[in-house]
C-alpha positions as CSV (number, residue, x, y, z in Angstrom):
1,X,13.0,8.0,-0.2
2,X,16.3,6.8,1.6
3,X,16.8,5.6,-1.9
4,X,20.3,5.2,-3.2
5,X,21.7,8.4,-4.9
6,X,23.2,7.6,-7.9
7,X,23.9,9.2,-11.2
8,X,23.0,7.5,-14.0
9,X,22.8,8.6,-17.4
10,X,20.6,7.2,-19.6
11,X,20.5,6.7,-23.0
12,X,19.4,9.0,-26.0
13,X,18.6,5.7,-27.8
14,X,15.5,5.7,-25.6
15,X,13.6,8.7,-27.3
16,X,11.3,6.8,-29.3
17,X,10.6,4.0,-26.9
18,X,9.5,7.1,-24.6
19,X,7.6,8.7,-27.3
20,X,5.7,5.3,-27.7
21,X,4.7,4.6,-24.4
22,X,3.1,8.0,-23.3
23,X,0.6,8.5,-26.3
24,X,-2.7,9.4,-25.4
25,X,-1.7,9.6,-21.8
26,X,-2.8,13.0,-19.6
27,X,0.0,15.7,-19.5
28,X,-0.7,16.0,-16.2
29,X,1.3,13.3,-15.0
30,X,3.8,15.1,-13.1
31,X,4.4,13.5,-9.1
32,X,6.4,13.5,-6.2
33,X,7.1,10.8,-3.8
34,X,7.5,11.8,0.1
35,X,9.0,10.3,3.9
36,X,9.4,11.5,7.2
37,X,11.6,14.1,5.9
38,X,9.1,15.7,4.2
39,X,6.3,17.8,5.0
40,X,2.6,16.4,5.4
41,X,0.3,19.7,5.5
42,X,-2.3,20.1,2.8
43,X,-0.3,23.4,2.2
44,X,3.0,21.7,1.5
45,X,1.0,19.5,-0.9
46,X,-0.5,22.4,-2.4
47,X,2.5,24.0,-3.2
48,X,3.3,20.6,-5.4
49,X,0.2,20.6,-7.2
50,X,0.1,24.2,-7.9
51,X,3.7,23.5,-10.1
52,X,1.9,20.5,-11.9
53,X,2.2,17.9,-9.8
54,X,-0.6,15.2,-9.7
55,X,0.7,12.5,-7.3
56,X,2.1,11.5,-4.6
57,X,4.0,8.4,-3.5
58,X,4.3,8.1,0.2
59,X,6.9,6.0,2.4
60,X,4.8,3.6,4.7
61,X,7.7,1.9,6.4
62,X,10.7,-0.6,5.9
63,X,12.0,-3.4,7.3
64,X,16.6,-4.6,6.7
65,X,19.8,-2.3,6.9
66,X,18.9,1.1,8.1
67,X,14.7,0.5,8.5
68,X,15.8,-2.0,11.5
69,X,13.1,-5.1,12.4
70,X,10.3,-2.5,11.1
71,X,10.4,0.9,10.7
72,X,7.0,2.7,10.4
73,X,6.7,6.5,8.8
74,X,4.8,8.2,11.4
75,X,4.1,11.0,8.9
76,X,2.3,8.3,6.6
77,X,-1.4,8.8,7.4
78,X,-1.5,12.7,7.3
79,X,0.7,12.8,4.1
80,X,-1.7,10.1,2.2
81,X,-4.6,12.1,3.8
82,X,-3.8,16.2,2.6
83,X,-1.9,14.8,-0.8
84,X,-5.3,13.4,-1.5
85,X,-7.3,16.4,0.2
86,X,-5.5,19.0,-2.2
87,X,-6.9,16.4,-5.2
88,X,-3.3,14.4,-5.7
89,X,-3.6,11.0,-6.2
90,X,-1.6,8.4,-3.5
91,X,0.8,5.4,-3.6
92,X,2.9,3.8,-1.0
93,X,6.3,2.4,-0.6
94,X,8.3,0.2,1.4
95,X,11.7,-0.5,1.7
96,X,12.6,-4.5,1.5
97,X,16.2,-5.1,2.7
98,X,15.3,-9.0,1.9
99,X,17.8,-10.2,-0.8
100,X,16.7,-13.1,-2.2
101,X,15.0,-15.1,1.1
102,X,11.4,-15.6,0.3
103,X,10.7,-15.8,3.9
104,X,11.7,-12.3,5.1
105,X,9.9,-11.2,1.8
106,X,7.2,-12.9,2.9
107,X,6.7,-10.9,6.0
108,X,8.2,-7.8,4.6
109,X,4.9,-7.9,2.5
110,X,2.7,-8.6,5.6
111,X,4.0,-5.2,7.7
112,X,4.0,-3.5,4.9
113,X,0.3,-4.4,4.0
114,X,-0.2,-3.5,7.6
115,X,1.5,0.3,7.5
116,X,-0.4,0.8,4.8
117,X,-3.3,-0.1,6.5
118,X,-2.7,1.5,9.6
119,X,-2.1,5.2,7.0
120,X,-5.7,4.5,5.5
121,X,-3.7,3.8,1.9
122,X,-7.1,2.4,0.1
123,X,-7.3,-1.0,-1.2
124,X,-6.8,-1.1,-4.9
125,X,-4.1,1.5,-4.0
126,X,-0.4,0.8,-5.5
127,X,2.2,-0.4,-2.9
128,X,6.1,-0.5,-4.4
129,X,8.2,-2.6,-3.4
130,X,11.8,-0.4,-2.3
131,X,14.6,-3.3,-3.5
132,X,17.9,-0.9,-4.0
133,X,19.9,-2.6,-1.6
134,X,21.2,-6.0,0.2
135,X,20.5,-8.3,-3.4
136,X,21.7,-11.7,-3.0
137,X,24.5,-12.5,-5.8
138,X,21.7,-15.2,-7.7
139,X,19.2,-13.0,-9.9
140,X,16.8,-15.6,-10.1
141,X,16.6,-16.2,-6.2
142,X,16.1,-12.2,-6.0
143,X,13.7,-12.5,-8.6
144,X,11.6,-15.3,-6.7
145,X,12.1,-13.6,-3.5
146,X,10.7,-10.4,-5.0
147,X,8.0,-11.9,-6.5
148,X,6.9,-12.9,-3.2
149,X,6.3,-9.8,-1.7
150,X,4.7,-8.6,-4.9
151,X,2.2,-11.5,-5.0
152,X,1.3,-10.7,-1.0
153,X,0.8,-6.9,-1.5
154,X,-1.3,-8.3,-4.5
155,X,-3.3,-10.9,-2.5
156,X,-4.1,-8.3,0.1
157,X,-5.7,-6.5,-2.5
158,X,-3.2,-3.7,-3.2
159,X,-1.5,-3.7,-6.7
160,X,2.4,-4.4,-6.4
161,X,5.0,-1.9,-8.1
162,X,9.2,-2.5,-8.4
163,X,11.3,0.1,-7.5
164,X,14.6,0.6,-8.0
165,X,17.5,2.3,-9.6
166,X,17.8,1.2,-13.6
167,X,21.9,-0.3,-13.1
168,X,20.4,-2.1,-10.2
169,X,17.3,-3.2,-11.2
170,X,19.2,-5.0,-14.3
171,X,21.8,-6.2,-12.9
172,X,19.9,-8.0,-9.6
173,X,16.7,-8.9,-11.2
174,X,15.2,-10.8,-14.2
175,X,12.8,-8.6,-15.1
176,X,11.5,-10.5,-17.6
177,X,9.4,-12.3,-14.8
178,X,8.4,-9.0,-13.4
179,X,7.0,-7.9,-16.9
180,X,5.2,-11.0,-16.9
181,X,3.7,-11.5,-13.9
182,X,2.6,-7.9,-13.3
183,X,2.9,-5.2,-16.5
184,X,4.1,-2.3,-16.9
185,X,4.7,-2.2,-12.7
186,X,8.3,-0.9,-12.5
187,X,9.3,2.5,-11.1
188,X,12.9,3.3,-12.3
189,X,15.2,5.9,-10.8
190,X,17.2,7.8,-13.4
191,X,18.6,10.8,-13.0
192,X,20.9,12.8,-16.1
193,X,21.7,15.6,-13.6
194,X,21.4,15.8,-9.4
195,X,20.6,19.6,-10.0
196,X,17.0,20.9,-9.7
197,X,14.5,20.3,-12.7
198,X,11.0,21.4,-12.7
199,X,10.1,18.9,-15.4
200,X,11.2,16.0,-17.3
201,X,13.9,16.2,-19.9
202,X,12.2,13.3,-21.9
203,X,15.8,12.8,-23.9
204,X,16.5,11.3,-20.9
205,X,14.5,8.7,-20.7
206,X,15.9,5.1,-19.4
207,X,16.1,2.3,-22.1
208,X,13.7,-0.3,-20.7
209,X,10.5,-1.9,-21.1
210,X,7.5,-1.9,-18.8
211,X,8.2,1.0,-16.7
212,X,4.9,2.7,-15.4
213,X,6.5,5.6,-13.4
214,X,10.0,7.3,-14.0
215,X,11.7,8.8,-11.2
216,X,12.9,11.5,-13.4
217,X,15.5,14.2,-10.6
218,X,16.3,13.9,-7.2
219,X,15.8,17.8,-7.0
220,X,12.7,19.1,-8.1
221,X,11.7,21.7,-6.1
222,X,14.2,19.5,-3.2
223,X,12.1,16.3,-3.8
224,X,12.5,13.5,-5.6
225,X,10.9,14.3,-9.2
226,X,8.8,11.8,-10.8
227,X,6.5,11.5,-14.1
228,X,3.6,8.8,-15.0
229,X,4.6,7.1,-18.3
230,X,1.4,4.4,-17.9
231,X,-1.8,5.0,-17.2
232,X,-1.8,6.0,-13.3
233,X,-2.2,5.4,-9.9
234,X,-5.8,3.8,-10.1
235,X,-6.6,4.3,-6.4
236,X,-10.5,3.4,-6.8
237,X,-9.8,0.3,-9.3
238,X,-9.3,-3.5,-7.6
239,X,-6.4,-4.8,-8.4
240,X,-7.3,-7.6,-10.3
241,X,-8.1,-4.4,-12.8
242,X,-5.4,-3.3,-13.3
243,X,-2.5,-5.8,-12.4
244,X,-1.9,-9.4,-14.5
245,X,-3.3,-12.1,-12.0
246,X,-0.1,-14.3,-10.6
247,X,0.8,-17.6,-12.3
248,X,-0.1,-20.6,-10.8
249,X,3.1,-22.0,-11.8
250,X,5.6,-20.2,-9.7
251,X,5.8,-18.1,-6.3
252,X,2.1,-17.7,-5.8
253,X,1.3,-16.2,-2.4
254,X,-0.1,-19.1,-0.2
255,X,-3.7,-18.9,0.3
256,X,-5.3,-21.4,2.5
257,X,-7.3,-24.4,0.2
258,X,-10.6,-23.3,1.6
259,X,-12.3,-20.4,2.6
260,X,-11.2,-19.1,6.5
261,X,-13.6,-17.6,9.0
262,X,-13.3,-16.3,12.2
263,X,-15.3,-16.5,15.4
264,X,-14.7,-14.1,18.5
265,X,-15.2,-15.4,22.2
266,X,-14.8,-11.6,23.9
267,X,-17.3,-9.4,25.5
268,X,-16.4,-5.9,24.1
269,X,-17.2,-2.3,24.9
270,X,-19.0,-0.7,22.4
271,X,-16.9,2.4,22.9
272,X,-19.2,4.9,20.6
273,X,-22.0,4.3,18.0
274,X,-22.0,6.1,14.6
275,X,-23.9,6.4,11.6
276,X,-22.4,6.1,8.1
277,X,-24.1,5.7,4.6
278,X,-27.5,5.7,6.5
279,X,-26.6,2.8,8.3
280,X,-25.3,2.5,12.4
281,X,-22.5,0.5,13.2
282,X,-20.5,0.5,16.7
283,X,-16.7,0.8,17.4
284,X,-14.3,-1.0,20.1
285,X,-11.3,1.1,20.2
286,X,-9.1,-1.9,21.5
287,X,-10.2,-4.3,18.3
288,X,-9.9,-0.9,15.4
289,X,-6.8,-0.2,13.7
290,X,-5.2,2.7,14.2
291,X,-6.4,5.7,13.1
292,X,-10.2,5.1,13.6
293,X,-12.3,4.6,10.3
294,X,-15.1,3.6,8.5
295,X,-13.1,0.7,7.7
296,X,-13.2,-0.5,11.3
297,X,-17.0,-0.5,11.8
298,X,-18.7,-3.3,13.2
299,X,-22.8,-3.2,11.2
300,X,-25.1,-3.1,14.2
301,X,-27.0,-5.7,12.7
302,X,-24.1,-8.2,13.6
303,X,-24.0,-7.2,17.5
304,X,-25.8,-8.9,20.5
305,X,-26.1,-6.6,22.8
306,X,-24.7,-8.0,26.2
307,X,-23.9,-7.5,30.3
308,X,-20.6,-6.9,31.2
309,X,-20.5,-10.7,31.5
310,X,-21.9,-11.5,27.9
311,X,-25.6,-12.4,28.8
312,X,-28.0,-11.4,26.0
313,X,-29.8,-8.3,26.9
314,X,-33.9,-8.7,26.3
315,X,-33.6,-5.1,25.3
316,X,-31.4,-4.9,22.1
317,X,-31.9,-1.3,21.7
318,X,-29.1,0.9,22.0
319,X,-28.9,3.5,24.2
320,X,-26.8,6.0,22.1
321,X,-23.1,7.5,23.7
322,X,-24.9,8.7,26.3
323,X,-21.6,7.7,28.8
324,X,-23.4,4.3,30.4
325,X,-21.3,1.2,29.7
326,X,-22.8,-0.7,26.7
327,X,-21.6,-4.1,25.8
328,X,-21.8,-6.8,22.6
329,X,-20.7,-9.7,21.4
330,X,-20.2,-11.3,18.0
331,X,-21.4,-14.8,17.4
332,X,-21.1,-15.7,13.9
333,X,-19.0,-17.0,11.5
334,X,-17.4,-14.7,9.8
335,X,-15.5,-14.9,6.3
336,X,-11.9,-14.0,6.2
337,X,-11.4,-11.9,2.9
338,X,-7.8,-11.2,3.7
339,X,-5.1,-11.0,6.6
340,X,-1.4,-9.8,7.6
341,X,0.5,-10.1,10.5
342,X,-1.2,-8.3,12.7
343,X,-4.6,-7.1,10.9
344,X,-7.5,-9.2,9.2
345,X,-10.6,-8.0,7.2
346,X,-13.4,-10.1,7.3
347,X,-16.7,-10.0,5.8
348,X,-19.5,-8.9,8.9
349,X,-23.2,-8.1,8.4
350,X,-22.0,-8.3,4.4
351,X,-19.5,-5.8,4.3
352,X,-15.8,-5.9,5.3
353,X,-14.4,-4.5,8.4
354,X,-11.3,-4.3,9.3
355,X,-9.6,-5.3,13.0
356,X,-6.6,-6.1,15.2
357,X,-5.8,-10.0,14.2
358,X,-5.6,-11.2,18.1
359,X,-9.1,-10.8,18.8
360,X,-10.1,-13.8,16.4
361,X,-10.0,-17.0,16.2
362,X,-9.5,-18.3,12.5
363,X,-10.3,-22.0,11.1
């Protein structure tokens, strides 16, 4: 991560507390957490889950200071794709220069709900929130502005995670509110020593509440070293399974009163046809995101085929990627399930598909 290196030593008053938390959980909770300077071969990943490591957080992007308007790890999709091929499970992270304006939080949230996206992260997958620099001087209007993002990586249907160093993380935030809003969801850097360590020296453990992953060395193995105290990454669980359902009372992430849908006006080129769980579905490389999925499948059933000029065809047959122009549109209604930025998932042919957010109209 371009995390803040600091030394901090926790303290021994912590054993206990440590002791507590990690009964009954898998020793096998041993991870890593990666960016562009990293590797992103399933052999590099190998290497890591041959010395006992089990996951793998990976940077999606980052918007303030050093990240710029938006910065997006182009190593993302291939490092969330072999740390998962070699059997590790995958987080994300993003780095939120925001401070304490709920605004920028705001959209923070939406691009990074897009990278993540865009590197095939799966819904129900953990996104953490990177807060170790630029904190306004009010905790509570960090705190709020915080929550934000948290609430919008939630509402997208990702579960929300804090990280940060632990001097930072209690002296910018009231994480009391965290803890409440969304359990044990903090990831805390603390390190007793910046040389290498293969494990965690449990003694070492920081003295707080709530944390779900420790971020244990800053050199293990030349990484940054990390162990599960809670549970884990839960990439196949929804959200609402795992993390405490925002309050209605504060910060909740705006959601429109009723339900959206969205039309589209286009005639579109139904750039290949493909088959996936027994069923056919068709592909326009313009409305996919980036890189190409089964998440970005239009259901066949849902198509009209059309001319070039959107007139129904009175054969709807297709003809099969055999290089002749083919042609659709889409006519319905369709639900909107959720929506960043740039991206929006709607429900088509009753299942969700994901596309580029200009090519619909929403009401």
């Amino acid at each position: 991560m371009n995390k803040l290196k600091r030394w901090v030593v926790a303290s021994f008053g912590a054993v206990a507390f440590f002791g507590a938390m990690i009964t009954g959980v898998s020793a096998n909770t041993n991870g890593i957490d990666v960016a562009s300077y990293q590797g992103d071969t399933t052999s590099y990943f190998s290497s890591f889950k041959q010395a006992g490591d089990n996951f793998t957080m990976v940077k999606l992007g980052g918007r303030g200071g050093g990240e710029g308007a938006h910065y997006s790890n182009p190593k993302a999709y291939a490092q969330i794709h072999n740390a998962d091929a070699v059997g590790m499970q995958t987080g994300g992270y993003f780095w939120g220069q925001f401070g304490d304006s709920v605004s920028d939080a705001q959209y923070s949230a939406q691009l990074a709900v897009q990278d993540a996206q865009n590197a095939g992260l799966a819904k129900g997958s953990y996104i953490a929130l990177d807060y170790e620099a630029g904190a306004g001087v009010n905790k509570a209007n960090n705190t709020t502005a915080i929550l934000t993002f948290m609430d919008a990586i939630y509402s997208a249907g990702y579960k929300p995670m804090l990280y940060s160093g632990a001097y930072y993380m209690k002296a910018n935030i009231d994480l009391s509110r965290v803890n409440v809003r969304y359990p044990n969801a903090l990831w805390v850097a603390s390190y007793p020593t910046t040389s290498h360590q293969a494990t965690p020296n449990m003694n070492y453990f920081p003295s707080m509440s709530n944390v779900k992953i420790w971020q244990y060395a800053d050199n293990h193995y030349g990484v940054d070293g990390n162990v599960m105290v809670v549970g884990s990454l839960d990439n196949n669980k929804p959200a609402e399974q795992v993390a405490s359902k925002p309050s209605q009372s504060t910060n909740t992430p705006s959601t429109p009163a009723k339900t959206q849908y969205a039309t589209f006006s286009g005639v579109y080129v139904a750039d290949y046809w493909t088959r996936y769980n027994n069923k056919m579905y068709g592909v326009n490389f313009d409305m996919s995101i980036k890189p190409i999925d089964y998440n970005n499948y239009i259901p066949i059933s849902a198509m009209t085929l059309t001319d070039k000029y959107g007139n129904k065809l009175g054969n709807q047959y297709i003809q099969g990627n055999n290089g002749r122009m083919e042609y659709f549109t889409l006519n319905g209604k369709y639900k909107v399930i959720s929506q960043t930025a740039t991206t929006i998932n709607v429900e088509i042919g009753g299942e969700p598909v994901s596309m580029m957010k200009a090519f619909a109209t929403i009401k």
